[in-house]
PQR file with spaces between the fields and no chain letter, atoms N, CA, C, O and H, PARSE charges and radii, in Angstrom:
ATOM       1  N    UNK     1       0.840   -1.173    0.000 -0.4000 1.5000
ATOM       2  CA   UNK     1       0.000    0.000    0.000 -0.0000 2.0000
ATOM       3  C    UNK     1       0.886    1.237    0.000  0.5500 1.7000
ATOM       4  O    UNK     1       1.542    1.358    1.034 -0.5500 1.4000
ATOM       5  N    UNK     2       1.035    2.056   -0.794 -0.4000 1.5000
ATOM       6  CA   UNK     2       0.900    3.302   -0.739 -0.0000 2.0000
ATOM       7  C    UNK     2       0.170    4.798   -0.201  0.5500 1.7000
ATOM       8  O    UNK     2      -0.939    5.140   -0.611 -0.5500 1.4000
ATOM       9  H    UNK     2       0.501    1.958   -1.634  0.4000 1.0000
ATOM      10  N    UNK     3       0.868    5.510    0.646 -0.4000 1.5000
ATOM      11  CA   UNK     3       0.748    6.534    1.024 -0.0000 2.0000
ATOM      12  C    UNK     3       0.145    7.296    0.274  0.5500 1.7000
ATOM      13  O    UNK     3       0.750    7.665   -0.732 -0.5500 1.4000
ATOM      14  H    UNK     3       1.769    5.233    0.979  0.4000 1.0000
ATOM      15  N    UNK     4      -1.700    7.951    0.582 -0.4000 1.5000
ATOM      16  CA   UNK     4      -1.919    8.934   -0.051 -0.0000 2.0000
ATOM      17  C    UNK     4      -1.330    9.896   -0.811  0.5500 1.7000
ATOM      18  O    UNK     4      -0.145    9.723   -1.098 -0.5500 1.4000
ATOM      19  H    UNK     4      -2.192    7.652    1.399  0.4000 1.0000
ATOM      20  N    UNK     5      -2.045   11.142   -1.310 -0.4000 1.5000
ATOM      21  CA   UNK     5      -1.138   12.185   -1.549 -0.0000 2.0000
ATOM      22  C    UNK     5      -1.858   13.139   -0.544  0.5500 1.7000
ATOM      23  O    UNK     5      -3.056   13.138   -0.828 -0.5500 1.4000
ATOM      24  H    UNK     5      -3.008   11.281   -1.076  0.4000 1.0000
ATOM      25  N    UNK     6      -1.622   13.871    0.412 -0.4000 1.5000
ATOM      26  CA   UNK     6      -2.807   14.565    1.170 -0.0000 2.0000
ATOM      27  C    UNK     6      -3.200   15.994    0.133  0.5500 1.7000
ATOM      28  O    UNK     6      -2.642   16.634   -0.759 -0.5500 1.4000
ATOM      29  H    UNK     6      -0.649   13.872    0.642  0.4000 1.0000
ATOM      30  N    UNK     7      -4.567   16.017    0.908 -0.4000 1.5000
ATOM      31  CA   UNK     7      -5.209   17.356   -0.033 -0.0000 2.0000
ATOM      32  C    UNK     7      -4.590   18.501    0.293  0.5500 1.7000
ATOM      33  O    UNK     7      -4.195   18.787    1.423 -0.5500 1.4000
ATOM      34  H    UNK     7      -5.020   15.497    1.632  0.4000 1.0000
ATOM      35  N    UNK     8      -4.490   19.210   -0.742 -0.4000 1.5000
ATOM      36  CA   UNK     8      -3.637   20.576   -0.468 -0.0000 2.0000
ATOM      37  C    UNK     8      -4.782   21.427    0.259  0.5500 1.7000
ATOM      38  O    UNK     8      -5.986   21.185    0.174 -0.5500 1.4000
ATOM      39  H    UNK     8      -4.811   18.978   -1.660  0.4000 1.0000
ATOM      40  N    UNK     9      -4.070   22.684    1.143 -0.4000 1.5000
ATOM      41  CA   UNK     9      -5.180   23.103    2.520 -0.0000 2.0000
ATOM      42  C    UNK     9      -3.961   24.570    2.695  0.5500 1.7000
ATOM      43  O    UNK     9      -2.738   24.704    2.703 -0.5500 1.4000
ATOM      44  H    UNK     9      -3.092   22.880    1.212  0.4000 1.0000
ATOM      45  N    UNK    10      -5.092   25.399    2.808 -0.4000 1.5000
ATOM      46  CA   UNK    10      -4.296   26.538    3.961 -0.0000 2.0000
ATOM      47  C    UNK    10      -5.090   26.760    5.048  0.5500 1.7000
ATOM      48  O    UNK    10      -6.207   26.264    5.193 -0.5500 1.4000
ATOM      49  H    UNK    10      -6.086   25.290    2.801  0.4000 1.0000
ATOM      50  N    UNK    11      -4.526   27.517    5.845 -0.4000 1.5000
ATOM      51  CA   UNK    11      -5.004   27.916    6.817 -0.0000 2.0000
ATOM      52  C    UNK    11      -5.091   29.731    6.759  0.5500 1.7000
ATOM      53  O    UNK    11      -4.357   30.576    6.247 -0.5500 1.4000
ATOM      54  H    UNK    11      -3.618   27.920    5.728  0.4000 1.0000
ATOM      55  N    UNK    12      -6.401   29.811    7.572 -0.4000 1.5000
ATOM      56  CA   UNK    12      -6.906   31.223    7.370 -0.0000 2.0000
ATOM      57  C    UNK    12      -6.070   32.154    8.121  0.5500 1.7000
ATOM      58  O    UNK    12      -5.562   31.810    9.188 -0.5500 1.4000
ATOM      59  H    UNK    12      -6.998   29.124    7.987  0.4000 1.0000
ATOM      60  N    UNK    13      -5.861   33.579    7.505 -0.4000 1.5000
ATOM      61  CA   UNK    13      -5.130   34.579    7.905 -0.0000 2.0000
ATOM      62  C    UNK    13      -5.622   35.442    8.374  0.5500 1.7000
ATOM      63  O    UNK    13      -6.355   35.937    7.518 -0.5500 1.4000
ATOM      64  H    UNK    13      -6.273   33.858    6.637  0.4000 1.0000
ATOM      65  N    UNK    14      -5.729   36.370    9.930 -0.4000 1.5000
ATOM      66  CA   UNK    14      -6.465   37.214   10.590 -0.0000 2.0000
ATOM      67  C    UNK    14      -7.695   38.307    9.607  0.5500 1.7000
ATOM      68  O    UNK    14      -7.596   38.998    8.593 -0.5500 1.4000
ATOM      69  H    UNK    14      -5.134   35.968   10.626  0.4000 1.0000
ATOM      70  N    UNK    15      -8.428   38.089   10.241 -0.4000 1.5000
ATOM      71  CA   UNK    15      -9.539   38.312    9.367 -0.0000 2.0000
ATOM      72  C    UNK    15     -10.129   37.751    8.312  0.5500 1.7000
ATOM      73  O    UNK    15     -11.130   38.136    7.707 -0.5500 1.4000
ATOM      74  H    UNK    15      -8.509   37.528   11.064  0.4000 1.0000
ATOM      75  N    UNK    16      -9.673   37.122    8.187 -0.4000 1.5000
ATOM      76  CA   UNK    16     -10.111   36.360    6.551 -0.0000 2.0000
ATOM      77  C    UNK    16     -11.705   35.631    6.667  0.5500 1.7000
ATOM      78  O    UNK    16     -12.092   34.911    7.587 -0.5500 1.4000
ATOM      79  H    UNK    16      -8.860   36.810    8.678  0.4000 1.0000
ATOM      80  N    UNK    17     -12.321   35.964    5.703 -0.4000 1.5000
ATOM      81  CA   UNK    17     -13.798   34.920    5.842 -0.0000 2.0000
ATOM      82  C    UNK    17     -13.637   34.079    4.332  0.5500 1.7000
ATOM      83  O    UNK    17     -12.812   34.190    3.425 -0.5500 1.4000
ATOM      84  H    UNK    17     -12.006   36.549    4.956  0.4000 1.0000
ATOM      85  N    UNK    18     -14.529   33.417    4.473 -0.4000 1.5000
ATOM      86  CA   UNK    18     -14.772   32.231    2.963 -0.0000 2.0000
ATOM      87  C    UNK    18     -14.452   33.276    2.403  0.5500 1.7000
ATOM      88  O    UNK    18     -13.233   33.255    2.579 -0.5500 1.4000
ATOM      89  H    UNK    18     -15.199   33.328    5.210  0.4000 1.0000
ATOM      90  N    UNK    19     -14.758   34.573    1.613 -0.4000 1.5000
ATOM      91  CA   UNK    19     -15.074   34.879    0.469 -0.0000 2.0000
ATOM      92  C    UNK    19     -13.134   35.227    0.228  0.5500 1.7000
ATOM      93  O    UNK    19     -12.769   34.913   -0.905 -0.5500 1.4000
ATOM      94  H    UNK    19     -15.748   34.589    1.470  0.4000 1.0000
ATOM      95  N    UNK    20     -11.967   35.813    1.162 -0.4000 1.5000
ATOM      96  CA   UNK    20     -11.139   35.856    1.517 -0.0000 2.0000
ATOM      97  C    UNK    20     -10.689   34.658    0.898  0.5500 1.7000
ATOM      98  O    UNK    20     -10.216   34.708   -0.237 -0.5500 1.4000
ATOM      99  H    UNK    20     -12.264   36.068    2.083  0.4000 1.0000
ATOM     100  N    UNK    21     -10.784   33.577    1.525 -0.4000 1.5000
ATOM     101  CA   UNK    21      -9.884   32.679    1.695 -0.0000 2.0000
ATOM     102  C    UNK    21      -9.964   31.995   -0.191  0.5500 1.7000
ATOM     103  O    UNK    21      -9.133   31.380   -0.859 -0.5500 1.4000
ATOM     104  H    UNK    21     -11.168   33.537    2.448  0.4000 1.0000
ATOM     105  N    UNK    22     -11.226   32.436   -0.470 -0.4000 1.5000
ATOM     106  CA   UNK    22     -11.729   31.593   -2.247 -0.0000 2.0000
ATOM     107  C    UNK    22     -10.926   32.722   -2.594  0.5500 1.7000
ATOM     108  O    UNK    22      -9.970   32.068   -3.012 -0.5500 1.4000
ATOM     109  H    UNK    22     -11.901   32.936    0.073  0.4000 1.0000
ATOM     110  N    UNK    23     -10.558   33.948   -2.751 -0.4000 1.5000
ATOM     111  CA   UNK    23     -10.069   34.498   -3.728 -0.0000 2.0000
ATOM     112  C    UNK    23      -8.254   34.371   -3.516  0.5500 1.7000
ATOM     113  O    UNK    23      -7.375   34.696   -4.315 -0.5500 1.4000
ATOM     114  H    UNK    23     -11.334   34.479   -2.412  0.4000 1.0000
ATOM     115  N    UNK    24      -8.166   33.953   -2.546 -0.4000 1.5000
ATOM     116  CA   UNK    24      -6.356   33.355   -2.519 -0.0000 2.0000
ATOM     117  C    UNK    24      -6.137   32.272   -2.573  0.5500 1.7000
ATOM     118  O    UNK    24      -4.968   31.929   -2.751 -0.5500 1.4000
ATOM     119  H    UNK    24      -8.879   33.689   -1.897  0.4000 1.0000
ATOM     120  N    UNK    25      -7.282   31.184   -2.426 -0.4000 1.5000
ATOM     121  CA   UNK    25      -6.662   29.953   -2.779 -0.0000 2.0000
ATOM     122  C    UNK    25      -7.276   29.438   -4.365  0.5500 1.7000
ATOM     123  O    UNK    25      -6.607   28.630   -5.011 -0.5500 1.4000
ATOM     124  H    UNK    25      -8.231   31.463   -2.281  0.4000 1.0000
ATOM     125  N    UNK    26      -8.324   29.867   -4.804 -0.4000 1.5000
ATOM     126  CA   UNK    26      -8.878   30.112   -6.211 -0.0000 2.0000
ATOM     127  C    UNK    26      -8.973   30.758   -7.133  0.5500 1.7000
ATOM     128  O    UNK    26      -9.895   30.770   -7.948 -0.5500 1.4000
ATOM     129  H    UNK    26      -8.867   30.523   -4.279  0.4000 1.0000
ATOM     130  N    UNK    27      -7.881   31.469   -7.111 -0.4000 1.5000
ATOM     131  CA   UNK    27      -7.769   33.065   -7.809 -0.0000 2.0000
ATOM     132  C    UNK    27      -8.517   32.789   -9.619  0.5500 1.7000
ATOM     133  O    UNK    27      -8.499   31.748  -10.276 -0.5500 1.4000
ATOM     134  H    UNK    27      -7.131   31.459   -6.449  0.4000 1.0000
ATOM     135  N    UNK    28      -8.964   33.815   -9.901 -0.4000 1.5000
ATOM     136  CA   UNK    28      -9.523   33.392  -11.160 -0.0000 2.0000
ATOM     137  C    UNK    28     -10.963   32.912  -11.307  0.5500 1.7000
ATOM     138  O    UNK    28     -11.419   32.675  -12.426 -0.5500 1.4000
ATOM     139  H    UNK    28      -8.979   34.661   -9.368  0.4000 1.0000
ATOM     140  N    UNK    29     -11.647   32.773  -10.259 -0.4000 1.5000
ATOM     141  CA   UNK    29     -13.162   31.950  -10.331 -0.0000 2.0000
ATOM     142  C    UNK    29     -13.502   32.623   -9.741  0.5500 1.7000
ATOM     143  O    UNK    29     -12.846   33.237   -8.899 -0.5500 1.4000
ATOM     144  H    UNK    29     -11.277   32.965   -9.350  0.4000 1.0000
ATOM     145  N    UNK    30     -15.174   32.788  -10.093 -0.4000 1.5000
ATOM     146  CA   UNK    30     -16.033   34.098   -9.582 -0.0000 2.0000
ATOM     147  C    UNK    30     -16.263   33.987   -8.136  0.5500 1.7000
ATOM     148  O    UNK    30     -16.635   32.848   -7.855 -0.5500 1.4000
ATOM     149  H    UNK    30     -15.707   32.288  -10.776  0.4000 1.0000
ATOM     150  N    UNK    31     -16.180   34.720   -7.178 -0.4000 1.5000
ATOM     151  CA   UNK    31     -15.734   35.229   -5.947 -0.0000 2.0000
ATOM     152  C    UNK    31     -17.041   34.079   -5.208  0.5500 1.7000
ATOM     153  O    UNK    31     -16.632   33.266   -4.379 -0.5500 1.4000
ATOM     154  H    UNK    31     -15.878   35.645   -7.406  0.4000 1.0000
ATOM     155  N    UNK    32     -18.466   34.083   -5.541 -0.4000 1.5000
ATOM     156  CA   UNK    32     -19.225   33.214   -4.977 -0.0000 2.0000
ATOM     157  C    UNK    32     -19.196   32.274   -5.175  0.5500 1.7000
ATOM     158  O    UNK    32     -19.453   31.569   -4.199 -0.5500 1.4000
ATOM     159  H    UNK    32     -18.798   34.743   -6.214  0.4000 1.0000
ATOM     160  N    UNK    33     -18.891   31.538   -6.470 -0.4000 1.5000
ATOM     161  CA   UNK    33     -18.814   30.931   -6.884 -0.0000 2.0000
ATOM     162  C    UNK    33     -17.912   29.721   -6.043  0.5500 1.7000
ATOM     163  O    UNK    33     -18.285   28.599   -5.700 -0.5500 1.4000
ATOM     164  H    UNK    33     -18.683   32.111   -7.263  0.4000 1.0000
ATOM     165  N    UNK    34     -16.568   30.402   -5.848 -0.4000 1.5000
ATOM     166  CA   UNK    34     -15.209   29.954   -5.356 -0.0000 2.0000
ATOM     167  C    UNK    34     -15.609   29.395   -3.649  0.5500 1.7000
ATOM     168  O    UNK    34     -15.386   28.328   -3.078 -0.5500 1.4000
ATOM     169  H    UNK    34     -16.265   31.313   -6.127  0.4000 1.0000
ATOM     170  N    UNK    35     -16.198   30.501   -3.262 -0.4000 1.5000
ATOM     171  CA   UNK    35     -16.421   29.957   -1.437 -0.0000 2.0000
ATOM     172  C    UNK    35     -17.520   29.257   -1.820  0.5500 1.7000
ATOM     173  O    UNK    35     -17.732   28.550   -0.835 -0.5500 1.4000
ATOM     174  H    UNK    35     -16.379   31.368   -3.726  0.4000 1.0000
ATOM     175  N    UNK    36     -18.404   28.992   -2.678 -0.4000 1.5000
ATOM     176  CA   UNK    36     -19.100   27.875   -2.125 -0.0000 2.0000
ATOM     177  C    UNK    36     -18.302   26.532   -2.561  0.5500 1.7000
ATOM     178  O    UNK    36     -18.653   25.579   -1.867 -0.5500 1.4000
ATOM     179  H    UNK    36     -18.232   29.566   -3.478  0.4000 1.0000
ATOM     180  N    UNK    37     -17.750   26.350   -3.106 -0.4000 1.5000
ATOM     181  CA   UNK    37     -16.743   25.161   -4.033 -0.0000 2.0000
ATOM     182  C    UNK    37     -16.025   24.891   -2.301  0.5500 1.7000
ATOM     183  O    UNK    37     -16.191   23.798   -1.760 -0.5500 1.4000
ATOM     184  H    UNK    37     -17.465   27.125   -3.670  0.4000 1.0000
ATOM     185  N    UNK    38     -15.331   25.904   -1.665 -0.4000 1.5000
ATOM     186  CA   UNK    38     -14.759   25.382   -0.068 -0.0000 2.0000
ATOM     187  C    UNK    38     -15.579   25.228    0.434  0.5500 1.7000
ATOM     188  O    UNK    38     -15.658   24.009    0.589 -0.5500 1.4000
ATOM     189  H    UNK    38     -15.197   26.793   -2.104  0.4000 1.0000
ATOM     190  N    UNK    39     -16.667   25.865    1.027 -0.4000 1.5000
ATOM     191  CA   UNK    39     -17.547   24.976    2.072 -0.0000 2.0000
ATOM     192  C    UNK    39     -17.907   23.902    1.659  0.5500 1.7000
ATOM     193  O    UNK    39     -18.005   23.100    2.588 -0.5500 1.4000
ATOM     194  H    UNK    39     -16.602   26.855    0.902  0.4000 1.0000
ATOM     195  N    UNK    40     -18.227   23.368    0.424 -0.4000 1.5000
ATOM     196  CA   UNK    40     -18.996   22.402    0.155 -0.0000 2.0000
ATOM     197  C    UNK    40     -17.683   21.394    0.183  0.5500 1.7000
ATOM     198  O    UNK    40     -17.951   20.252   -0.191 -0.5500 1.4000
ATOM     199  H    UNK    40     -18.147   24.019   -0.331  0.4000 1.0000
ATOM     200  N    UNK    41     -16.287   21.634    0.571 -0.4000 1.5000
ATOM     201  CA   UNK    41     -15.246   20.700    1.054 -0.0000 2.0000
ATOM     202  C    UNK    41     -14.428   20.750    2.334  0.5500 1.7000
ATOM     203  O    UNK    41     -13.285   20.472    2.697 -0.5500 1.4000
ATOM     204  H    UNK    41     -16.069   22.561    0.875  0.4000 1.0000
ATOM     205  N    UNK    42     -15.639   21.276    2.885 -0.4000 1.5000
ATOM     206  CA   UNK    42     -14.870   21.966    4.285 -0.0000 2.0000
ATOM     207  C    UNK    42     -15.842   21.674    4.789  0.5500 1.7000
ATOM     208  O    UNK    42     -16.555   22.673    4.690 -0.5500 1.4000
ATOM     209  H    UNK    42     -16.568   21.502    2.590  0.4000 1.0000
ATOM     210  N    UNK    43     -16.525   20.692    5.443 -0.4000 1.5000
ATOM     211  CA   UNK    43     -18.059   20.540    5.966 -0.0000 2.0000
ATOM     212  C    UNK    43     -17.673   20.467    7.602  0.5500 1.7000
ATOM     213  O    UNK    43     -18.317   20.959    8.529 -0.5500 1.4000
ATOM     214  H    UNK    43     -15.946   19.881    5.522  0.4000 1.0000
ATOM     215  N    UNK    44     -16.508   19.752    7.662 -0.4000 1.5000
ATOM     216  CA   UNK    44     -16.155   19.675    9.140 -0.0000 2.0000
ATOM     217  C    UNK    44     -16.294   21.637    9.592  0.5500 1.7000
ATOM     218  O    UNK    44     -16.090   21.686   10.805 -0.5500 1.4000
ATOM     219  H    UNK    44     -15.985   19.353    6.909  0.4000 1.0000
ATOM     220  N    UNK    45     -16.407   22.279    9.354 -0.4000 1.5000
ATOM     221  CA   UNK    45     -16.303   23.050    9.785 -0.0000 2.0000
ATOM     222  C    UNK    45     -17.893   23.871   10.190  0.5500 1.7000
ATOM     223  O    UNK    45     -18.126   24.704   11.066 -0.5500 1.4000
ATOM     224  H    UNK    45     -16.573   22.239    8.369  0.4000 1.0000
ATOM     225  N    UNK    46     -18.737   23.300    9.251 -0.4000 1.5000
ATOM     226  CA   UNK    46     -19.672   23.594   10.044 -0.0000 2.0000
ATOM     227  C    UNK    46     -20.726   22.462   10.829  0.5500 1.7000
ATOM     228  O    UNK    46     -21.912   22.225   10.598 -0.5500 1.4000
ATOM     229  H    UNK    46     -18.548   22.624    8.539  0.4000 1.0000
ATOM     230  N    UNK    47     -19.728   21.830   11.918 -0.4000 1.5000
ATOM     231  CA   UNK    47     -20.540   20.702   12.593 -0.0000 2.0000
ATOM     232  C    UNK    47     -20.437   21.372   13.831  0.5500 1.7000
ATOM     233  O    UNK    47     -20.873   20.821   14.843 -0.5500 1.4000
ATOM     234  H    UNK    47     -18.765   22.022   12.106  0.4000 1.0000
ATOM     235  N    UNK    48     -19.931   22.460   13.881 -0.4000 1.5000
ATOM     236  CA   UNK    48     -19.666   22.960   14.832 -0.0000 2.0000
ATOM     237  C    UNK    48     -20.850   24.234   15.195  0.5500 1.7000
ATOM     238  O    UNK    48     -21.808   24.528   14.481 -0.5500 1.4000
ATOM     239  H    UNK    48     -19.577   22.907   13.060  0.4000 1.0000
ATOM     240  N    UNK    49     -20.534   24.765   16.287 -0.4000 1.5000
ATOM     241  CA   UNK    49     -21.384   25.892   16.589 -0.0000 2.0000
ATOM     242  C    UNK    49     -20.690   27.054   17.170  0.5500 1.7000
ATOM     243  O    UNK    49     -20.050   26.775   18.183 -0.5500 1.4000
ATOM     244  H    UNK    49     -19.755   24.526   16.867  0.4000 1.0000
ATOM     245  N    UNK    50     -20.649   28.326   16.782 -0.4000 1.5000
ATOM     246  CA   UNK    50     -21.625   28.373   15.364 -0.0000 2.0000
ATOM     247  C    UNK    50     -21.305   28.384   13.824  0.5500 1.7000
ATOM     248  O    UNK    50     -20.412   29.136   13.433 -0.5500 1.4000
ATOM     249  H    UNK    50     -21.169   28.553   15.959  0.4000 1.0000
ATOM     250  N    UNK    51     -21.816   27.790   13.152 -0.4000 1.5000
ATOM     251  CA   UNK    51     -21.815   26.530   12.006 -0.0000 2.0000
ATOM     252  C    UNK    51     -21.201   27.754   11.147  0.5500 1.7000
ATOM     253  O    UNK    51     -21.628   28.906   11.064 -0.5500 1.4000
ATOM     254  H    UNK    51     -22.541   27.179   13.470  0.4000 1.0000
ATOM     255  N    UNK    52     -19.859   27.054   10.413 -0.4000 1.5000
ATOM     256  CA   UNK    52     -19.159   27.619    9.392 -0.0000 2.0000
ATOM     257  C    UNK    52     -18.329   28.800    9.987  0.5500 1.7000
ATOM     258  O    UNK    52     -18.149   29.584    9.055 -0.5500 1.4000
ATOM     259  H    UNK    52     -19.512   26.119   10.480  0.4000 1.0000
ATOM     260  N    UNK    53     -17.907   29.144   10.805 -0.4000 1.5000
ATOM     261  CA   UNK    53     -17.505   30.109   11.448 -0.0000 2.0000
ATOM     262  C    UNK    53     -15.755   29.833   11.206  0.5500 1.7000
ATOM     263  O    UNK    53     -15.545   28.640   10.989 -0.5500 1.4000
ATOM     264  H    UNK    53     -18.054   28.508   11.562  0.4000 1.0000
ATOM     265  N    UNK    54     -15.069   30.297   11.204 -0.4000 1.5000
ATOM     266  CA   UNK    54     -13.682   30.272   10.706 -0.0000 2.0000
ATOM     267  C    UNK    54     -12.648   30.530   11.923  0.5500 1.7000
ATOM     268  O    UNK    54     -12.405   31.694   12.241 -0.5500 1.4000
ATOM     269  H    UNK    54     -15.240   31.266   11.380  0.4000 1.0000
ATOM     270  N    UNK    55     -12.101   29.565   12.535 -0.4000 1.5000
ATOM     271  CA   UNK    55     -10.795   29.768   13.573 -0.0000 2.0000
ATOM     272  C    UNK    55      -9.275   30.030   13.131  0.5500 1.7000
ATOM     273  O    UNK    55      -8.940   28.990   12.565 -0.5500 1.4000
ATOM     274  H    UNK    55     -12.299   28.619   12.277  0.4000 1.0000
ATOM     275  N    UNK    56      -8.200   30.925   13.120 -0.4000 1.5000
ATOM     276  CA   UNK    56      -6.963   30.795   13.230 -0.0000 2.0000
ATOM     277  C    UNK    56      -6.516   29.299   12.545  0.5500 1.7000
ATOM     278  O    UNK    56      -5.994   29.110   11.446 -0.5500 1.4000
ATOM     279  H    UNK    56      -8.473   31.770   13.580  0.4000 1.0000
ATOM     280  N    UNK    57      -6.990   28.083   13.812 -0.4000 1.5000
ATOM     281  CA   UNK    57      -6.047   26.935   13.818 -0.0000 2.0000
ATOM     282  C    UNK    57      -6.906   26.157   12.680  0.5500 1.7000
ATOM     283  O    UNK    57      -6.542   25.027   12.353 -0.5500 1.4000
ATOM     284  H    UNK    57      -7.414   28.236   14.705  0.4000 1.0000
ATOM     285  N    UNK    58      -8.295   26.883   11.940 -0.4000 1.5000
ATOM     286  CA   UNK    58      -8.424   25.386   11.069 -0.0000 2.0000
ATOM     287  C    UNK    58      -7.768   25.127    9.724  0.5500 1.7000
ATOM     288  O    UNK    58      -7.062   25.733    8.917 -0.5500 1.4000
ATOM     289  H    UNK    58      -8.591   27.801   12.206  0.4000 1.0000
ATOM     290  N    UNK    59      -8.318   23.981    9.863 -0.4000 1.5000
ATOM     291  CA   UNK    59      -7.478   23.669    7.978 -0.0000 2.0000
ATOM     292  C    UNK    59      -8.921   23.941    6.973  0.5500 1.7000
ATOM     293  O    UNK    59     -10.129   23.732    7.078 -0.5500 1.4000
ATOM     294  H    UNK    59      -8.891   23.489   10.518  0.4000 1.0000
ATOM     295  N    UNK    60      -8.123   24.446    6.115 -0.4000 1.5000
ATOM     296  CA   UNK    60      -9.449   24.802    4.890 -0.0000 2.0000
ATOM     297  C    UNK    60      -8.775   23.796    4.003  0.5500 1.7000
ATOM     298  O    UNK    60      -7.559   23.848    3.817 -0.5500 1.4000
ATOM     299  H    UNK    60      -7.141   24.616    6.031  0.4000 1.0000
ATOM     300  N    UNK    61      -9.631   22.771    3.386 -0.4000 1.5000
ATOM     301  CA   UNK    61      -9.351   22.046    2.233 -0.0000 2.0000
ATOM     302  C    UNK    61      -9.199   22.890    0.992  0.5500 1.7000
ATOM     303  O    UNK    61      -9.900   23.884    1.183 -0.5500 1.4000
ATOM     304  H    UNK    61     -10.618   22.729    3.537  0.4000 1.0000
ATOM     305  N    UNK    62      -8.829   22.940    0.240 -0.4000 1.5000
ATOM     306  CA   UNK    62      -8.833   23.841   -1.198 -0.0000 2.0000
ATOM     307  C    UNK    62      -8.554   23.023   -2.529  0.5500 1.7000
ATOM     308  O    UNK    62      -8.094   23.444   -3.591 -0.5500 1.4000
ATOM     309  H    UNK    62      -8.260   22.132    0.085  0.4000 1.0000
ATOM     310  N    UNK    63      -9.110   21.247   -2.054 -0.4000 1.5000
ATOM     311  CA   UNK    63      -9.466   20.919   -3.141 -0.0000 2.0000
ATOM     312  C    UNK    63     -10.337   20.242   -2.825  0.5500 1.7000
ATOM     313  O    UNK    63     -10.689   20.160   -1.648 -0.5500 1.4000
ATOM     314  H    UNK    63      -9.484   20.905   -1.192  0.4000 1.0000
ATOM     315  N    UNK    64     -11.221   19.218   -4.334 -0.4000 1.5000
ATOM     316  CA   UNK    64     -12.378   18.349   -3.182 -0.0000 2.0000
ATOM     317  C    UNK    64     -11.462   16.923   -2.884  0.5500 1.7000
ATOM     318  O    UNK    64     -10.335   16.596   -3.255 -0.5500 1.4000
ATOM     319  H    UNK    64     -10.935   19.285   -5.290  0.4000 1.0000
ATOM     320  N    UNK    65     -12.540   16.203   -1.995 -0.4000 1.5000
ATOM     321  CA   UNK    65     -11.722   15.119   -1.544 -0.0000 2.0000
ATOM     322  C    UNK    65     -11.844   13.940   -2.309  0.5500 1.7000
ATOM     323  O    UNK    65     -12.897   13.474   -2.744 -0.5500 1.4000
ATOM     324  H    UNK    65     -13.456   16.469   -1.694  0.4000 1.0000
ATOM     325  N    UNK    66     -10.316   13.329   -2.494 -0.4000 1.5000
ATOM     326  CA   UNK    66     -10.010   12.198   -3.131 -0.0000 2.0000
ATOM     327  C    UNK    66     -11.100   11.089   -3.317  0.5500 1.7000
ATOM     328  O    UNK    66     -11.789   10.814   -2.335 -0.5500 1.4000
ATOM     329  H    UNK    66      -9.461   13.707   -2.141  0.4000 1.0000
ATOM     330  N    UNK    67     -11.293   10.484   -4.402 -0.4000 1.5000
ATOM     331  CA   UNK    67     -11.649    9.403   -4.600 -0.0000 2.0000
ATOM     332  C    UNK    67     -10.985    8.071   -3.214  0.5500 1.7000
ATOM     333  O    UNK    67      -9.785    8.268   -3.028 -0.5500 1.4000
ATOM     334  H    UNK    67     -10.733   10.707   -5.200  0.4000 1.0000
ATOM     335  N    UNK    68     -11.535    6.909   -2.343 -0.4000 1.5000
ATOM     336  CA   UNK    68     -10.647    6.276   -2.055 -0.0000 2.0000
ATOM     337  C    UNK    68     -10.224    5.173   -2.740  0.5500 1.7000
ATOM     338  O    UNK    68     -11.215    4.510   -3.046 -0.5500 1.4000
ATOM     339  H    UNK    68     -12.510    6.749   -2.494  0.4000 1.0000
ATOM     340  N    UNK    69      -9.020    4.574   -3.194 -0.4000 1.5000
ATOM     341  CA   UNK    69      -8.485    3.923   -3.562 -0.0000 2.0000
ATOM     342  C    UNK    69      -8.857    2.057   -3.149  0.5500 1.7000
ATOM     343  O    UNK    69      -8.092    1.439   -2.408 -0.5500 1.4000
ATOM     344  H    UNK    69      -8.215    5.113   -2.945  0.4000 1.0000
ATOM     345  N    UNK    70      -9.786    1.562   -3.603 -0.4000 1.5000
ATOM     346  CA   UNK    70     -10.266    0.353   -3.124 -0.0000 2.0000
ATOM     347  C    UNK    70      -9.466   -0.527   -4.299  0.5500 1.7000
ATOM     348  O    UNK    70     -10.164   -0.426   -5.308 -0.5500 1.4000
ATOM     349  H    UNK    70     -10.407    2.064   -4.204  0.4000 1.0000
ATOM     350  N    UNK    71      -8.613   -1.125   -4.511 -0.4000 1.5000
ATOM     351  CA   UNK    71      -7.891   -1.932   -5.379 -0.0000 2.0000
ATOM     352  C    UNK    71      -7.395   -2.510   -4.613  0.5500 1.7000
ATOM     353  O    UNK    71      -6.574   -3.303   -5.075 -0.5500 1.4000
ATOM     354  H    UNK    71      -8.046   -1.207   -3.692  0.4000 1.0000
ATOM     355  N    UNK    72      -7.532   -2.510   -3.149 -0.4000 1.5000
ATOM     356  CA   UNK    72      -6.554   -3.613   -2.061 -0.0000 2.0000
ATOM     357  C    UNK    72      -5.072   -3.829   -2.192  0.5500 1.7000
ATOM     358  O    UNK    72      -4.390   -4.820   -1.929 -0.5500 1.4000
ATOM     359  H    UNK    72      -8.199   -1.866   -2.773  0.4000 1.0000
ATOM     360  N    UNK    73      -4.721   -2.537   -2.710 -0.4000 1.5000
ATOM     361  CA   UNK    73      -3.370   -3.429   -2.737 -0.0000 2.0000
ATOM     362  C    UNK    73      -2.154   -2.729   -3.433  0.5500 1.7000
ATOM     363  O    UNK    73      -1.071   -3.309   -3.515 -0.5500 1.4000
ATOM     364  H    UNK    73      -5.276   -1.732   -2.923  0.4000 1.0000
């Protein structure tokens, strides 16, 4: 078995909200467009309360998530 590749991710910079974080990690795609593409890969983040809210320490995914690899082997 082989080692994933992990998903590429930043982490948010003081002040930053979704719409922030889509135009530096998606540059080029329309500004709403872009933060909904992260939340809709960032879900851990709103299981929380209150829901979708953005900390310092989280990880923002900034791609979607991998297929898993079921070939056993």
């Amino acid at each position: 078995m082989s080692p994933s590749q992990p998903r590429k991710f930043v982490t948010p910079r003081p002040g930053e909200d979704w719409s922030a974080i889509a135009a530096r990690a998606l540059p080029g795609e329309p500004a709403e467009a872009a933060a909904q593409k992260l939340k809709s890969w960032n879900l851990h983040l709103f299981a929380r309360m209150p829901s979708g809210r953005i900390l310092g320490s989280d990880v923002i995914f900034v791609e979607p998530p991998r297929a898993a690899d079921r070939s056993g082997g």
